[in-house]
C-alpha positions as CSV (number, residue, x, y, z in Angstrom):
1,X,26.8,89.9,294.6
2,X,28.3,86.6,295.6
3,X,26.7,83.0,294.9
4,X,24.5,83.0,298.2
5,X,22.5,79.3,298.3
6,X,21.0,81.0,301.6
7,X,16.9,81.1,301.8
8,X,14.7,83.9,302.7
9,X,17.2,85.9,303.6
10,X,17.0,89.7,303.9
11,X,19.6,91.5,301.8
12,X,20.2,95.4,302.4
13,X,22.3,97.9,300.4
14,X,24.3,94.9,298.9
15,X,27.1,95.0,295.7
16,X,29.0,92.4,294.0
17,X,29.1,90.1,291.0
18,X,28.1,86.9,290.8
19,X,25.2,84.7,290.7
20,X,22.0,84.2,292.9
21,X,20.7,80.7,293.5
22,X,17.7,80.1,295.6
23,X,14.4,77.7,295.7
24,X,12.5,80.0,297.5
25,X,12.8,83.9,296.7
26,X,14.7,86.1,299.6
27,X,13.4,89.3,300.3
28,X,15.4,91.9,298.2
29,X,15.6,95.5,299.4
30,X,17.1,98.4,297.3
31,X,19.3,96.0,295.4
32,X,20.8,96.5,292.2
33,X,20.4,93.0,289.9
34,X,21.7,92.5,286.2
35,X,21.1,90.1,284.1
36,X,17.9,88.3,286.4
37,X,16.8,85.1,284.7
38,X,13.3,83.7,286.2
39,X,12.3,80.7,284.2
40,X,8.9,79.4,287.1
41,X,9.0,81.8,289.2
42,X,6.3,84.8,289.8
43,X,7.8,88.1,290.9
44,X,5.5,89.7,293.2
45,X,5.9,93.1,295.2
46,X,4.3,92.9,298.9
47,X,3.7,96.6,299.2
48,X,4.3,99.5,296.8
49,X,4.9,98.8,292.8
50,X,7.3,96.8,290.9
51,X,9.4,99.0,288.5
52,X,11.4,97.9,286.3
53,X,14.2,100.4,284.7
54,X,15.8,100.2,281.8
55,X,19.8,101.7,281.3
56,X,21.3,104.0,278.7
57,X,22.0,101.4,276.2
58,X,19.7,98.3,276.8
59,X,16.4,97.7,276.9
60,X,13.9,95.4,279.5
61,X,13.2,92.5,277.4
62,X,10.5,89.7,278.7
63,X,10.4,86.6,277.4
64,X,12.7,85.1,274.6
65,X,15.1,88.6,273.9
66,X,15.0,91.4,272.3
67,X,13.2,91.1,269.0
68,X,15.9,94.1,267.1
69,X,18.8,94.8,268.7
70,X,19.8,97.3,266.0
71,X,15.9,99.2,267.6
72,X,15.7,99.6,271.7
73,X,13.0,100.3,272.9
74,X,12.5,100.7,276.5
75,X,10.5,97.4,276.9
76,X,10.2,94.5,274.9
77,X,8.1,91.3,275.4
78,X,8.9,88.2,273.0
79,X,7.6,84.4,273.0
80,X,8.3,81.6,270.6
81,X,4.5,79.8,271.3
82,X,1.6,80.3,268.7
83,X,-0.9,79.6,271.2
84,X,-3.5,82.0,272.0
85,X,-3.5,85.8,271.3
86,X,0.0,86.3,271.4
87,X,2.8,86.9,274.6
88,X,1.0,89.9,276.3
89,X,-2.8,89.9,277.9
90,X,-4.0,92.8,280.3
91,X,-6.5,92.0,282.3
92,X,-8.7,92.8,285.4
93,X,-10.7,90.9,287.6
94,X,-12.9,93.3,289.9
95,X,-16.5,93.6,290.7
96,X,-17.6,96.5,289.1
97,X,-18.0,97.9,285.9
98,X,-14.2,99.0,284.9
99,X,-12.7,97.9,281.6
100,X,-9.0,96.6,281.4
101,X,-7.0,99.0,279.2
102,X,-3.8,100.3,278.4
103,X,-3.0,103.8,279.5
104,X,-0.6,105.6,276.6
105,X,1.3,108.6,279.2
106,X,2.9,111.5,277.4
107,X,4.5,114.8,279.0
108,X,7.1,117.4,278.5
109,X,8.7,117.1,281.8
110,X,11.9,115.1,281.9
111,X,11.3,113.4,285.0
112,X,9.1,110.1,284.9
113,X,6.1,109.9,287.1
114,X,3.6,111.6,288.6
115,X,5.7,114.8,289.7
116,X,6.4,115.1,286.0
117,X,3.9,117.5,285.3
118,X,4.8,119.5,282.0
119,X,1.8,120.1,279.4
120,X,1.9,118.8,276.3
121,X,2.3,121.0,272.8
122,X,0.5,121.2,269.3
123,X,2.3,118.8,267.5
124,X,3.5,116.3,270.3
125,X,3.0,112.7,269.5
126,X,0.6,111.0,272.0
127,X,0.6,107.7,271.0
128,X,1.6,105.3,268.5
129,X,0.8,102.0,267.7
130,X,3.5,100.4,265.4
131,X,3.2,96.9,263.1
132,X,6.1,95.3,262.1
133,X,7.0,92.3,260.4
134,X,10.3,90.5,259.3
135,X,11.4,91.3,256.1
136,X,13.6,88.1,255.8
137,X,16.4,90.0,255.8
138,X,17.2,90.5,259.1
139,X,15.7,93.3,259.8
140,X,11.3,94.1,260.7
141,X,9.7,96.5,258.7
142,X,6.6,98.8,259.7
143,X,3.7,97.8,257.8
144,X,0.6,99.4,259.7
145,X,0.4,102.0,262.2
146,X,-1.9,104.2,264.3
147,X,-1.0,107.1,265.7
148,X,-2.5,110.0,267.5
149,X,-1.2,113.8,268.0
150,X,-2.2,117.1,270.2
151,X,-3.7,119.2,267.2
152,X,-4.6,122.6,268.0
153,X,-4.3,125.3,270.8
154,X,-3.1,122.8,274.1
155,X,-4.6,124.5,277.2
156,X,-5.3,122.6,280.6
157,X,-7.1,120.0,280.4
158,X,-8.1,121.0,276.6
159,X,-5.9,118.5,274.5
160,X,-7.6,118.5,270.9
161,X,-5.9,115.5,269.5
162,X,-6.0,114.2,265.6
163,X,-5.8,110.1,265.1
164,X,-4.1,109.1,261.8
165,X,-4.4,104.9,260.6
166,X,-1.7,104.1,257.9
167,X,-1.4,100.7,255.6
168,X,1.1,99.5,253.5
169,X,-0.3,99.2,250.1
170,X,0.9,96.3,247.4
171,X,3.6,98.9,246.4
172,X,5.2,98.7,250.4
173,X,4.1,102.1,250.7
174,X,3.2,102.9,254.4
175,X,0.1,105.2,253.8
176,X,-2.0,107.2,254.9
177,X,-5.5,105.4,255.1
178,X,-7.4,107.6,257.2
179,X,-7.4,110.8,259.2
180,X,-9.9,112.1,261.9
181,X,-9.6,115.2,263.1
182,X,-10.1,117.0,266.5
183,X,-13.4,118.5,264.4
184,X,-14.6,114.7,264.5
185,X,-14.3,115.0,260.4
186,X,-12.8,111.7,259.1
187,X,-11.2,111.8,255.7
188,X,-10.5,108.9,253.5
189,X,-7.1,108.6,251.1
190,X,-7.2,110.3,248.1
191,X,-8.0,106.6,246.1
192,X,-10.6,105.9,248.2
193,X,-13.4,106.1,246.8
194,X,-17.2,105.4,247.5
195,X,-17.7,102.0,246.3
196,X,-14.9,101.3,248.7
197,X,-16.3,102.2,251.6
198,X,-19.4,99.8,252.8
199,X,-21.7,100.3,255.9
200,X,-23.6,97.1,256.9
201,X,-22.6,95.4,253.4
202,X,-23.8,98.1,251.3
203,X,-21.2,100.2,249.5
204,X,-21.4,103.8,250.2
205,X,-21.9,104.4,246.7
206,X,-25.9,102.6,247.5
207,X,-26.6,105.9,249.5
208,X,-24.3,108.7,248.4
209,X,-24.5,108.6,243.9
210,X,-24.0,111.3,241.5
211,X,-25.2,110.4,237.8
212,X,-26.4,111.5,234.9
213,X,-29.7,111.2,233.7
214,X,-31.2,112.9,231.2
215,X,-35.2,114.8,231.3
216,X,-37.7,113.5,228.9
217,X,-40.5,116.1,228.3
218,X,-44.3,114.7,227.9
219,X,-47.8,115.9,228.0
220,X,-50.4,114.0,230.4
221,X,-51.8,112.3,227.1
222,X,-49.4,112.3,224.6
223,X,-51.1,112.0,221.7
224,X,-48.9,111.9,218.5
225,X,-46.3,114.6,220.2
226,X,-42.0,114.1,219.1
227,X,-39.9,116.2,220.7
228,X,-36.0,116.9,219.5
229,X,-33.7,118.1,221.8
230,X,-30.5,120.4,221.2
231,X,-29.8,120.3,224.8
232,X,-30.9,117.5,227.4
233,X,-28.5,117.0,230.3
234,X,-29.4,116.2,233.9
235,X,-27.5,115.2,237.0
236,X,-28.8,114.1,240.4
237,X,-27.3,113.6,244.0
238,X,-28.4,111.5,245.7
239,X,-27.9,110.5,249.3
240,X,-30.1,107.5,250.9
241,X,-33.8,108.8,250.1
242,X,-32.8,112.4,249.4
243,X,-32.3,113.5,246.0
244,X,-31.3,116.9,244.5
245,X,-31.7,116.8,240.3
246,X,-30.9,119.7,238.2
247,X,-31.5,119.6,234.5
248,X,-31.2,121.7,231.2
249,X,-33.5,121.6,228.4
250,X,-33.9,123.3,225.0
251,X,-36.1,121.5,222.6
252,X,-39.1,121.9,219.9
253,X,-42.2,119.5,220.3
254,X,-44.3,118.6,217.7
255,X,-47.8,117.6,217.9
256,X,-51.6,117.7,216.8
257,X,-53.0,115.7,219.5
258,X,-51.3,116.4,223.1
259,X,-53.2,117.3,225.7
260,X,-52.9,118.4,229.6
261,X,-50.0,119.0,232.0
262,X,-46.3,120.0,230.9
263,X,-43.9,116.7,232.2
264,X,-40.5,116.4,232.7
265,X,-39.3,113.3,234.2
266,X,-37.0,113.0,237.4
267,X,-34.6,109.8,238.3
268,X,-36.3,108.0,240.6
269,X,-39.8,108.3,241.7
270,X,-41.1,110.6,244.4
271,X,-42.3,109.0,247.9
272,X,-46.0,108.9,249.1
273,X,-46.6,111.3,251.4
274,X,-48.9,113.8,250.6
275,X,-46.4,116.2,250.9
276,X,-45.3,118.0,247.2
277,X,-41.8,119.0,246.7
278,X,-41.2,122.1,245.1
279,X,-37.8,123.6,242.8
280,X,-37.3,126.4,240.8
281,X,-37.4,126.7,237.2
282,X,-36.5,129.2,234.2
283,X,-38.8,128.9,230.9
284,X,-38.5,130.6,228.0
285,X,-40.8,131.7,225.1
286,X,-43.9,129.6,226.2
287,X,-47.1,131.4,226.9
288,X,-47.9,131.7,230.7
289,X,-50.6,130.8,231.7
290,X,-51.5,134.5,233.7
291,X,-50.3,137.6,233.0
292,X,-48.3,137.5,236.6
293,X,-47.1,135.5,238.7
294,X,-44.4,133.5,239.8
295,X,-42.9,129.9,239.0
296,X,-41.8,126.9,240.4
297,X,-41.7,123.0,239.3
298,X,-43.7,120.6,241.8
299,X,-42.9,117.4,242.1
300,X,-46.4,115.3,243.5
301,X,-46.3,112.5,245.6
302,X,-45.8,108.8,244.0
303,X,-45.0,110.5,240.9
304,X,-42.1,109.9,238.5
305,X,-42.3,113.5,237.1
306,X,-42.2,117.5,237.6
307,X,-44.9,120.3,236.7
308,X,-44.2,123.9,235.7
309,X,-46.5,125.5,238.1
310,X,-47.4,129.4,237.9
311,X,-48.6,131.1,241.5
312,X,-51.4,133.6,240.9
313,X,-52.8,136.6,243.4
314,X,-56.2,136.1,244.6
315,X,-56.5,132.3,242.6
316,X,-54.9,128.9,242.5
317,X,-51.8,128.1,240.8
318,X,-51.7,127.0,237.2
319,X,-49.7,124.4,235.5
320,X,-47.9,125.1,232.3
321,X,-50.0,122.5,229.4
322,X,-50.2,121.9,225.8
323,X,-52.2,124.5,225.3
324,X,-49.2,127.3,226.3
325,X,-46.5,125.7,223.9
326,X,-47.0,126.0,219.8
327,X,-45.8,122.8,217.8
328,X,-42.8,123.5,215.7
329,X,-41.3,125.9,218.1
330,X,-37.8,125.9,220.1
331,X,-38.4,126.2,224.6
332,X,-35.8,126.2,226.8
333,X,-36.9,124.5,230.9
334,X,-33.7,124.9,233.5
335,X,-34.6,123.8,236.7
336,X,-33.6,122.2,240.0
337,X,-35.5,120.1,242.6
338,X,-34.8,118.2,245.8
339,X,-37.4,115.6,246.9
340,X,-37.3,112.4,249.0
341,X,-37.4,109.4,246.9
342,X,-39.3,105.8,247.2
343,X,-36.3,104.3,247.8
């Protein structure tokens, strides 16, 4: 195209080299223009859309260049200013209730549009969302990225899709942070672990714990009773209020003066309801209580402890007590429970 100093005027079909020059825009119709440079100016399509397409070897950049020359992409938007949120805002002004956004567009078919119609394949990147940052040495390096993928059987409008969040760690490893599948499960990197994660300022390990803590075995009045232990191990979950505790004992008490209920002490105390949890038990070599009848271990309402409790036919239950255990002689008590705690 020649130098043409003319305004408004209509161009049609037109070829050439040179340079435009104009105050006031012409009206440009099916015209092939390389190497625009619009410093003030607003380019602004009367009817239909503006489209912008790139060639084989170049890219569309906006603003200062193109950030990589050594890494086209199709469009690329640079600024030198620090000022607000950085060189690209999306926005929409309407009266309703519609969001701006940014649509990510993927499909099979080769031609670009909306008569490219070819369904997407398990496997096919959907979107990605790349950081990167200079290195200093001429070059940018990724250093956080989102992606997300069709994962699973593609079928109509059925597009089960799997989102993956990576980090660099202090190594300059890009990682793996976090996965969510199309099941909706979300799993954390191997290293991550509870105290890691927080929700409202708490660390996950405040409502999901696994510990030790070890049964004590008392009497409701003690008396003068010792116990020794050659096995006293326990281990609770616990997740918020909920608490599972399993435990293992095999010890001899001694006493003279014990009286009343069997005890064996949980982790955390039980909430006041008046609502019992109940657990299952093993015991061996104490006396029961009734000739038959099952057993279980009850754990009462704002207690801090468990009872070994014997169902009986035609009766009420009875609770394993001093008076079904000899001084001096070796019991073993295996039992799990799972109650809602105070806190």
């Amino acid at each position: 195209m020649a130098t043409n100093n003319a305004l408004n005027v209509g161009l049609s079909g037109s070829t050439g080299s040179g340079s435009f020059v104009g105050s006031s825009a012409p009206t440009l119709s099916n015209v092939t223009i390389d190497n625009i440079n619009i410093s003030t100016n607003t380019i602004s399509p009367t009817t239909g859309n503006l489209l912008l397409t790139q060639n084989s070897t170049n890219a569309i950049a906006l603003g200062q260049g193109a950030y990589q020359s050594g890494n086209i992409l199709p469009v690329q938007i640079t600024a030198t200013t620090t000022a607000g949120l950085g060189p690209l805002a999306v926005g929409v002004w309407s009266n309703n209730a519609n969001p701006s956004g940014i649509a990510f567009v993927k499909s099979r078919s080769a031609t670009p549009g909306a008569s490219g119609q070819t369904i997407v394949q398990n496997g096919d990147g959907l979107m990605d969302l790349g950081v990167y940052a200079s290195n200093g040495s001429g070059s940018f390096t990724q250093c956080a990225d989102i992606s997300v993928a069709a994962s699973g059987t593609v079928s109509g409008s059925n597009i089960p899709t799997v989102m993956v969040f990576k980090t660099m760690t202090t190594g300059g490893l890009l990682a793996t942070a976090l996965t969510i599948t199309n099941a909706q499960i979300a799993t954390f990197a191997a290293q991550v672990s509870a105290p890691s994660i927080t929700f409202g300022g708490s660390a996950l390990s405040t409502y999901v714990q696994n510990t030790v803590s070890n049964p004590v075995v008392t009497f409701a009045t003690n008396g003068d009773l010792s116990v020794s232990y050659a096995t006293q191990s326990g281990v609770y979950t616990k997740i918020g209020t909920q608490v599972t505790y399993t435990f293992a004992l095999t010890f001899t008490p001694t006493y003279t003066t014990s009286s009343g209920n069997l005890q064996i002490s949980l982790p955390f105390p039980t909430y006041t309801p008046t609502v019992s949890a109940f657990g299952s038990v093993f015991v061996q070599s104490p006396t029961w209580p009734s000739v038959s009848g099952s057993l279980c271990i009850v754990a009462d309402p704002n207690t801090s402890v468990v009872r070994i409790l014997q169902s009986r036919s035609g009766t009420t239950g009875a609770a394993f007590g001093a008076t079904n255990f000899t001084s001096g002689v070796q019991y073993i008590i295996s039992g799990s429970i799972t109650y809602l705690a105070q806190s």
